[in-house]
C-alpha positions as CSV (number, residue, x, y, z in Angstrom):
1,X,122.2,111.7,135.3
2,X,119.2,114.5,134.9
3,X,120.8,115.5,131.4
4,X,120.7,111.0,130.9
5,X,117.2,110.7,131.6
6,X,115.8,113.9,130.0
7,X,116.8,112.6,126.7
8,X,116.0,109.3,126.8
9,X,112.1,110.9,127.5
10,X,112.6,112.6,124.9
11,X,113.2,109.5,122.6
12,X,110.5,108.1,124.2
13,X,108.2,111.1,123.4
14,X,109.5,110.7,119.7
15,X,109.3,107.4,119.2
16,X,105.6,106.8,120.7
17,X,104.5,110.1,118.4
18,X,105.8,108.3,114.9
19,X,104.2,105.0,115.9
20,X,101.4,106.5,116.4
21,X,101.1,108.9,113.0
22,X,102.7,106.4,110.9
23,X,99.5,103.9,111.6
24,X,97.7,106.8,111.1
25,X,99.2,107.8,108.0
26,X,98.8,104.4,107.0
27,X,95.0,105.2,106.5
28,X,96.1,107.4,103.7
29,X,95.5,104.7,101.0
30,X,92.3,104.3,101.7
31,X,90.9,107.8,101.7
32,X,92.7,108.2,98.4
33,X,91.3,104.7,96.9
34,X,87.9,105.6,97.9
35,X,88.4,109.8,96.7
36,X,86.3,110.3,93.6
37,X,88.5,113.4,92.9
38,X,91.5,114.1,91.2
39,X,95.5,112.9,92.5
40,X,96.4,116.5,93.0
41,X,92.6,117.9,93.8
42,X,92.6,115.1,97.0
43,X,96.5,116.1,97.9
44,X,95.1,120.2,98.2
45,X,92.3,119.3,100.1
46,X,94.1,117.3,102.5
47,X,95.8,120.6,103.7
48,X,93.6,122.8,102.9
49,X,90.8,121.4,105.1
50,X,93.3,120.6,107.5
51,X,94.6,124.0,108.0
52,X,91.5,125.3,111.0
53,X,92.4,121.9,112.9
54,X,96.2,122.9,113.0
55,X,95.4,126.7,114.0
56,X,93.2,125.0,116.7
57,X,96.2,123.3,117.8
58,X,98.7,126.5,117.6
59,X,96.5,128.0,120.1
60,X,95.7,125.9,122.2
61,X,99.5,125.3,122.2
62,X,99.8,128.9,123.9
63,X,103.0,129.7,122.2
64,X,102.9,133.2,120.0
65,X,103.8,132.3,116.1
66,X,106.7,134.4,115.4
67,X,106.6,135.4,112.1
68,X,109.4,137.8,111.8
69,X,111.6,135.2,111.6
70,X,110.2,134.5,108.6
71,X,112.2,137.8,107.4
72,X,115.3,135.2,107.6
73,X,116.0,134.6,104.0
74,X,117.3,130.7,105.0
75,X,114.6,130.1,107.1
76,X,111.8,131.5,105.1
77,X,113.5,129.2,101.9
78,X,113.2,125.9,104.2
79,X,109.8,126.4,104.7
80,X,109.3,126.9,101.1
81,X,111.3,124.3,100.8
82,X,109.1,121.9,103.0
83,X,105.9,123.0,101.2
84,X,106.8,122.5,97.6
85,X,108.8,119.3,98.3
86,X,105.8,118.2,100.6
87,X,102.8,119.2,97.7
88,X,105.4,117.2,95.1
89,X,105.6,114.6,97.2
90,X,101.6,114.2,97.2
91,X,101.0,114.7,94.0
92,X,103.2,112.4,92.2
93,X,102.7,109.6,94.9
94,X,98.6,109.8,93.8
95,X,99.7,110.1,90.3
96,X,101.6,106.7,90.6
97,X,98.9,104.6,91.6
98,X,97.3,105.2,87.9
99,X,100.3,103.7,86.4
100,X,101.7,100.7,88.5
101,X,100.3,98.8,91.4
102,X,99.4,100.1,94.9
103,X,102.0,97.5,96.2
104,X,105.0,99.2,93.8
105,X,104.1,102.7,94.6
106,X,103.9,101.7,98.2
107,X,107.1,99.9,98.0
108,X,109.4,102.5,96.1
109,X,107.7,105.6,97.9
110,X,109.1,104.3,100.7
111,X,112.8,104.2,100.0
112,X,112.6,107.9,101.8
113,X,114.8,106.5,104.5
114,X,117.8,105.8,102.0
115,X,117.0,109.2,100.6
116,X,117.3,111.1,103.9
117,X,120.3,109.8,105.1
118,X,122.7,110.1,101.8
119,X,121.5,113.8,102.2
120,X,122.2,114.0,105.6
121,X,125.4,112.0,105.8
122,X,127.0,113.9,102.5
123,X,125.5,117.1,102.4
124,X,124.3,118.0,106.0
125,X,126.8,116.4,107.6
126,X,124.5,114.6,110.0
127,X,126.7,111.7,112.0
128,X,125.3,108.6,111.3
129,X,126.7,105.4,112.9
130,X,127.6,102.8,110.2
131,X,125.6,99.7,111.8
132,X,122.3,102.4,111.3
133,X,122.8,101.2,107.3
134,X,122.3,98.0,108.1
135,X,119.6,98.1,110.2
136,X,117.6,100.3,107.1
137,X,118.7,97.9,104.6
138,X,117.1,94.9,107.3
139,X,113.5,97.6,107.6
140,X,113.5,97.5,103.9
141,X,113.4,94.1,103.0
142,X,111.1,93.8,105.9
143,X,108.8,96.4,104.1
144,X,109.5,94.6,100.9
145,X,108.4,91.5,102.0
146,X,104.8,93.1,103.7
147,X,104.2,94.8,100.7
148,X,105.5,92.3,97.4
149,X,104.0,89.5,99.2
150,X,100.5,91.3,99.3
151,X,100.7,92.4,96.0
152,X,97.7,90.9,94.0
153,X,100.0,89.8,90.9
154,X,99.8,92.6,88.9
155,X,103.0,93.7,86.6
156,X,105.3,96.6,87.3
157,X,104.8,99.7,85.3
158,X,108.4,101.4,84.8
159,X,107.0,104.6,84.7
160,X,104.9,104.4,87.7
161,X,107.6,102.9,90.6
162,X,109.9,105.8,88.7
163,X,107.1,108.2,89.9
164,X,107.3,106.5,93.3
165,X,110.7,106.8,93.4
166,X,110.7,110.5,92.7
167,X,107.7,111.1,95.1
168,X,110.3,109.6,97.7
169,X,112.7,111.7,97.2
170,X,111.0,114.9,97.9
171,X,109.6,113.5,100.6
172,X,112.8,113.1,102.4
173,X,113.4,116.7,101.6
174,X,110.0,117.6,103.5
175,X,111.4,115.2,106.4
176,X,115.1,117.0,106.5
177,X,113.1,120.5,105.9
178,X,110.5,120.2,108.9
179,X,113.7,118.5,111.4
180,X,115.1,121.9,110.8
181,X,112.0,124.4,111.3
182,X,111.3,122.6,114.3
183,X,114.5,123.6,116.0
184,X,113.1,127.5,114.8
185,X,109.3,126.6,115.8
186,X,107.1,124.7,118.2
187,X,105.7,121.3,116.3
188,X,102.3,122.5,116.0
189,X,103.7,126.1,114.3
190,X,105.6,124.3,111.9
191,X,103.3,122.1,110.7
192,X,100.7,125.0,110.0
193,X,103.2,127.0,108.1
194,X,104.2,123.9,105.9
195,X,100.9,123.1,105.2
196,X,99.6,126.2,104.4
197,X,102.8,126.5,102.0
198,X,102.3,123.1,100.5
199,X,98.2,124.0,100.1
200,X,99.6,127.4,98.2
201,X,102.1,125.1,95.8
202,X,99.4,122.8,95.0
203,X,97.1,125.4,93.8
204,X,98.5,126.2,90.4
205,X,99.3,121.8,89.7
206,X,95.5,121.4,90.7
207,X,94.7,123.9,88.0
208,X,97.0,122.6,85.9
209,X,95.3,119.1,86.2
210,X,91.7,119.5,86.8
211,X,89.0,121.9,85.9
212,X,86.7,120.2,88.8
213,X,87.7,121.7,91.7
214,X,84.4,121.6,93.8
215,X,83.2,118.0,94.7
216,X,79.7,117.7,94.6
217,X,78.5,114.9,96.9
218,X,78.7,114.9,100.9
219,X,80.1,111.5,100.9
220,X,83.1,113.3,99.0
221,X,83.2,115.9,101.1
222,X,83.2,113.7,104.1
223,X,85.8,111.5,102.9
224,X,88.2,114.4,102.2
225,X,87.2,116.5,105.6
226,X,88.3,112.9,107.3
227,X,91.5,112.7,105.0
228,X,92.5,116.3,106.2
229,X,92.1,115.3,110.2
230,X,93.3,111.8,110.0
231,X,96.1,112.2,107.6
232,X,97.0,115.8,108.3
233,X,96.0,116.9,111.4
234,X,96.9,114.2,113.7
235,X,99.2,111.8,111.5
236,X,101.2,114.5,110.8
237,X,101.5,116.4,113.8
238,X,102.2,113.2,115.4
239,X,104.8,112.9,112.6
240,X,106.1,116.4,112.9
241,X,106.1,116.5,117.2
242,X,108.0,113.2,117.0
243,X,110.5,114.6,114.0
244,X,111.7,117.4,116.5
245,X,112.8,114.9,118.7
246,X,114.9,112.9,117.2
247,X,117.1,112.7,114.0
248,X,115.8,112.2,110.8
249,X,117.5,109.4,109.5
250,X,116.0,107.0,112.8
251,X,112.4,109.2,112.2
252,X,112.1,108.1,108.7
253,X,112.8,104.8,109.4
254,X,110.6,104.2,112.1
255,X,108.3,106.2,109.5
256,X,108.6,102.9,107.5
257,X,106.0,101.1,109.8
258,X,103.5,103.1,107.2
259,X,103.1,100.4,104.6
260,X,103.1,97.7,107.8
261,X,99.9,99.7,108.8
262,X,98.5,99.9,105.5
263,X,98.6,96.0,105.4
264,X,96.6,95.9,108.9
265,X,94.0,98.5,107.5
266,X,93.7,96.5,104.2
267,X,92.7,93.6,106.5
268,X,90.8,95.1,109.0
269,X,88.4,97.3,107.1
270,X,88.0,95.9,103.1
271,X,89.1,92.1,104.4
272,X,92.3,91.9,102.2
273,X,94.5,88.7,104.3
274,X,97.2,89.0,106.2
275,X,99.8,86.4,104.7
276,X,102.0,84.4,107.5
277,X,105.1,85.9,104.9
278,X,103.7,89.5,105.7
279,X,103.8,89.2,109.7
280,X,107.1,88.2,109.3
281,X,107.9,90.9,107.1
282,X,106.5,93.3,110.0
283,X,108.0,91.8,112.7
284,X,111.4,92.3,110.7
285,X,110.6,96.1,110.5
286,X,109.9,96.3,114.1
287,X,112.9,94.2,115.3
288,X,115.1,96.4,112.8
289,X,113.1,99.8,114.4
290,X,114.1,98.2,117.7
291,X,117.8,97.9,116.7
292,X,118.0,101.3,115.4
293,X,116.6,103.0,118.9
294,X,119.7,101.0,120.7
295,X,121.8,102.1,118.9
296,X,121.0,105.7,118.5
């Protein structure tokens, strides 16, 4: 009964966490909207500046960072792994918006769900109950419906939602890749390891893309600073605390309630509406987010 309720507490931890840093994460659009900098430039200083925030956290977290584990060639190649597939994911996902509309990039960058559990049904191995399939196809056309139906009109680009598409699929790898450090690391360790391995990858695609790496105004600065600590810091510690939890296939869905609080931000601070189509559309990712944690 003790073993019963321990990990239903622990679901609960998990669950609570991604709520919480998806609507966080949800802000992300709008730092990068308002950013005056380049796709890639905003992506580096997002965990760059981050990086003193997550230390803080490590050490307040008491627990020693054991890095000669790091000397294990797997482990040491995941964490690789959830840097370069992380600083990818960023960078084409900014990159995207320049080609299609928010609403597309939004739309195909989160298909990460589907993405995360082919990988870890056919290549992990990961048991997956076949009614979870159902549910994520449900939380997609629930996202579909929040994000089409707010979309302002404008045409799909092919090359941008393929872009989206791609930036999806690395980030399930970062999802599948931190689900496994975390079973090596506390939360808090793992995230400052992957980020400062994703701020290391994106250093030679920021060079490779911009010659402007400074910003010069403190309204820039300000914006990235809070873009590193909201988006980051405590979005994706959230993320990564409620990722070592529970599975990754029911994290990433519950990670779709992203573009639901991207909708709420839009109306809350720069007065975009809130269809009656798009609540529904929400309400069909919850009730499909709901399905999923009763039958986990």
């Amino acid at each position: 009964m003790n073993v019963e309720i321990e990990k239903s507490n622990e679901l609960i931890k998990g669950l609570v966490s991604l709520f919480l840093g998806s609507f966080l994460l949800g802000l992300s659009a709008i730092f990068v909207r308002y950013s005056e900098s380049s796709p890639s430039l905003v992506a580096f200083y997002r965990v760059f500046l981050a990086l003193p925030f997550i230390y803080i956290w490590v050490q307040i977290e008491g627990n020693k960072l054991n890095l000669e584990l790091l000397k294990k060639k797997r482990l040491l190649f995941i964490l690789i792994l959830s840097g370069f597939c992380f600083a990818i994911d960023m960078s084409i996902w900014n990159w995207s918006i320049a080609f299609t509309s928010v609403a597309n990039a939004t739309l195909m960058a989160n298909t990460a769900p589907i993405f995360v559990s082919f990988i870890g049904l056919v290549f992990l191995g990961h048991r997956i109950k076949p009614t979870f399939f159902f549910i994520l196809l449900l939380a997609m056309l629930g996202v579909s419906i929040v994000i089409l139906a707010g979309s302002t009109g404008n045409s799909s680009k092919i090359f941008g939602d393929s872009l989206a598409l791609i930036a999806a699929i690395f980030y399930a790898g970062y999802i599948l890749s931190i689900k496994s450090l975390t079973e090596k690391f506390s939360p808090a360790q793992t995230l400052l390891l992957a980020t400062g391995f994703t701020a290391i990858i994106l250093i030679p695609i920021v060079f490779f893309e911009t010659r402007e790496l400074i910003p010069d105004t403190g309204k820039e600065w300000s914006l990235l600073i809070g873009y590193a600590l909201i988006s980051q810091t405590l979005a994706q510690g959230l993320i990564v605390y409620g990722i070592s939890k529970i599975s990754a296939h029911l994290s990433s869905l519950i990670l779709l309630m992203q573009p639901v609080a991207a909708a709420f931000y839009g109306w809350l601070l720069v007065n975009e509406a809130i269809l009656p189509v798009q609540a529904l559309g929400g309400f069909i990712v919850l009730f499909s987010i709901y399905l999923a944690t009763k039958n986990n």
